[in-house]
C-alpha positions as CSV (number, residue, x, y, z in Angstrom):
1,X,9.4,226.7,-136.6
2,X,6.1,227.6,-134.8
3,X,4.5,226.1,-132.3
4,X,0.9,224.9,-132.4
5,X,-1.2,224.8,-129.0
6,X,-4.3,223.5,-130.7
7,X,-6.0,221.0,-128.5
8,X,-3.5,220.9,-125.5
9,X,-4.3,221.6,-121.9
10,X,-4.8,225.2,-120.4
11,X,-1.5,224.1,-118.3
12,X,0.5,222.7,-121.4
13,X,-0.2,226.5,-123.1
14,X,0.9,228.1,-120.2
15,X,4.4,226.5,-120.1
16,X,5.0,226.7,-123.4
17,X,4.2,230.3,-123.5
18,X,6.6,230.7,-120.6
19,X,9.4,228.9,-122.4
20,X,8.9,229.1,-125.9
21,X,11.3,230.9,-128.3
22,X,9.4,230.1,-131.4
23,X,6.0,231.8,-132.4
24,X,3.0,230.3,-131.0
25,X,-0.1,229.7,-132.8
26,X,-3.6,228.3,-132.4
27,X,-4.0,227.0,-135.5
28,X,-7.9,226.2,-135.2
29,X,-9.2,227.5,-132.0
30,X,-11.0,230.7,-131.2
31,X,-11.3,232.9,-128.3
32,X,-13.4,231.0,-125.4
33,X,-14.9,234.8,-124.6
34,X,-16.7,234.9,-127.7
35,X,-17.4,231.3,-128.0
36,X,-17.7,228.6,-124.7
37,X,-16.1,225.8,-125.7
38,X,-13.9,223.8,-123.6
39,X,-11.3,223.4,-126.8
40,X,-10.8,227.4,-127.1
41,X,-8.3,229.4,-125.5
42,X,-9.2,231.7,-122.3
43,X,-8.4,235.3,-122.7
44,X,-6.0,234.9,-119.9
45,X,-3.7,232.7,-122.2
46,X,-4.6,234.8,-126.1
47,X,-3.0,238.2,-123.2
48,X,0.2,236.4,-122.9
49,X,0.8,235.4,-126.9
């Protein structure tokens, strides 16, 4: 099973991360450094995958 954090909240991603025993994914989001978009993921959260 993997889990997909695609459009979920910056504070849903961080408990799943903290919890999760299945791989995590981002199955179509991109890294909000290289692109500012509220839906992609902060390279605080990409550090802890």
């Amino acid at each position: 099973m993997l889990v997909d954090l695609a459009h979920v909240s910056k504070q849903t991603m961080l408990e799943v991360l903290s919890i999760s025993r299945s791989p995590v994914i981002f199955s179509h989001s991109s890294a909000y450094s290289l692109c500012n978009h509220t839906r992609n993921v902060q390279d605080d959260v990409l550090e802890l995958v």
